[in-house]
N, C-alpha and C positions, 0 to 999 in steps of 0.2 A: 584573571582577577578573581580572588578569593573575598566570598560574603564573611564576613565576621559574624559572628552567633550569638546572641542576644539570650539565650537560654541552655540549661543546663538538660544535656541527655541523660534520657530516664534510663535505669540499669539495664533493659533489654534492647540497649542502641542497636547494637549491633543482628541481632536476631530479630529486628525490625527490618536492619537492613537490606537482609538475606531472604525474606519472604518472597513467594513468586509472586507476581501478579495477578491480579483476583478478577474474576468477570463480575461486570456489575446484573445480567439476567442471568436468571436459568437457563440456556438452551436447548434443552435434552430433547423440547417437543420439534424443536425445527428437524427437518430431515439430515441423514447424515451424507457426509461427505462419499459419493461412489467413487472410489479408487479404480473400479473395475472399469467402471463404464467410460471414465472419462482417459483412464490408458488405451481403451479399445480404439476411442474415436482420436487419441492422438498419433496411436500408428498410423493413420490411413492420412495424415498431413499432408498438405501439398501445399509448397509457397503462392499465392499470391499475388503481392505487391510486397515492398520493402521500400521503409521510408527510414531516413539520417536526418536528424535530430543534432543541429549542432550545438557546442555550448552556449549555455547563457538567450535559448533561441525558446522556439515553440512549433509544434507542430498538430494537426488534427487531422483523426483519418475515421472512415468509420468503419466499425466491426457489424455484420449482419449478427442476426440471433444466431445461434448456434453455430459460430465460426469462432475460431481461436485470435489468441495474439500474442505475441511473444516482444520480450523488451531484453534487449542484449545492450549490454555496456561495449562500445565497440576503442574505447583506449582506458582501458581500466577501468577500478572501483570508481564510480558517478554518483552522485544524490542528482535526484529530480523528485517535480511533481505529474501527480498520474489526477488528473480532472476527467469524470464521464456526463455524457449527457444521455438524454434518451433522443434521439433525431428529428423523433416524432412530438414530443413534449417536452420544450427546451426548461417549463419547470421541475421536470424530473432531473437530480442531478445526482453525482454523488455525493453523501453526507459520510463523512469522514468521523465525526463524532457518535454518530448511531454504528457505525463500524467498529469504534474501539469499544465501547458500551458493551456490543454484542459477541465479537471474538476478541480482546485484548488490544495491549498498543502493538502488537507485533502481529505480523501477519504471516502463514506460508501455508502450504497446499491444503486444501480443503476450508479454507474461509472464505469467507463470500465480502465482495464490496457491498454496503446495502445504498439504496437511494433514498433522496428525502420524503418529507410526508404530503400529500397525504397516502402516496402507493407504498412507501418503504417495503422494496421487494430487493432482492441479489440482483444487481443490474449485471456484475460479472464475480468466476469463481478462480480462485486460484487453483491450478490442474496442475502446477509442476512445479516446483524452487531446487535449482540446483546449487543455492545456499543453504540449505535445510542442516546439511551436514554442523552448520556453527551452532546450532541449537541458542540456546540460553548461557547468557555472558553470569557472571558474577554479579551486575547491578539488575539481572532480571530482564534483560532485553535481548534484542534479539536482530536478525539483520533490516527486514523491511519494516520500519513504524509506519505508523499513522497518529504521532504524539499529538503537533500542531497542524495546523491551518497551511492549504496552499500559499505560495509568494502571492500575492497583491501590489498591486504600485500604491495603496494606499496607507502600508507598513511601510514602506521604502520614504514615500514623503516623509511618512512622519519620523521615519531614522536617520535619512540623510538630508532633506530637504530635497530630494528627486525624484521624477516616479520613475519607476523601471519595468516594461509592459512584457520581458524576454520570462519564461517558467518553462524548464526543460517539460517533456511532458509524459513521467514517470516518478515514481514514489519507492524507490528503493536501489539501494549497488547491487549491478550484478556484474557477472567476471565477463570475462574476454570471451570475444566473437567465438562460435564453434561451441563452447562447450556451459556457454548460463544463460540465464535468461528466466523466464517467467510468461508462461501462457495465463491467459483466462479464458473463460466463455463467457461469450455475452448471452444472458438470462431474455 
């Protein structure tokens, strides 16, 4: 379904179009991303546990401070949502909006999830995107957003008259077992 347009585009429509995406703060004072330090601690990896995530389902595990996590699409490209809490203080949560604010609606290695307030601190960091390679599309985007809001059952009432309580539980496609995925560390 196409919107019909109500207004006439001004002569730089198109180089309007074309602009990258702009951060809404300064960053520069936050620390930067250590590449070094967080390749070091993910050679010495070692699985675990591993949990399956079926479609249309949900799942919850928790990550200690300073352990990894990794999200592999395990039958192809997937959308899901990725919700963090803090274990300890279930009002800490992820704020998905102070994220995009702070690093953009796109996200990949060296951005941080931030949490709500009154802590808003990196509750985890992106360490690795083996989608990275896609960069920036033509409309400015990129693979993992964080544009809207997790699924709710209380969007679902209000669009189909249902509630639906299933929210896979990851925020971006990654490829096939073996070779994608997405670590963080939990802050």
């Amino acid at each position: 379904m196409t919107k019909r347009t109500h207004t006439t585009p001004p002569s730089d429509a198109e180089a309007r179009r074309r602009a990258l995406p702009v951060l809404t703060y300064s960053v520069e004072q936050l620390s930067s991303f250590d590449a070094a330090f967080y390749n070091r601690a993910r050679a010495e990896l070692s699985e675990v546990a591993e949990i399956t995530v079926p479609p249309r389902d949900a799942k919850a595990f928790e990550v200690p401070a300073g352990h990894f996590f990794r999200i592999v699409s395990v039958e192809g490209p997937q959308v899901g949502d990725l919700n963090l809490w803090n274990a300890h203080d279930l009002t800490e949560r992820f704020y998905s909006g102070k994220t995009r604010a702070l690093h953009a609606t796109h996200l990949t290695t060296g951005d941080r999830l931030w949490s709500t307030f009154p802590t808003l601190r990196p509750m985890a960091t992106i360490t690795h995107d083996t989608l990275d390679w896609y960069g920036w599309d033509e409309d400015g985007a990129g693979v993992h957003d964080i544009i809207g809001t997790r699924c709710d059952p209380y969007t679902n009432l209000l669009l189909k008259g249902t509630e639906y309580h299933h929210c896979l539980s990851l925020e971006f496609d990654a490829g096939p077992r073996g070779g994608a995925g997405s670590a963080a560390r939990r802050s």
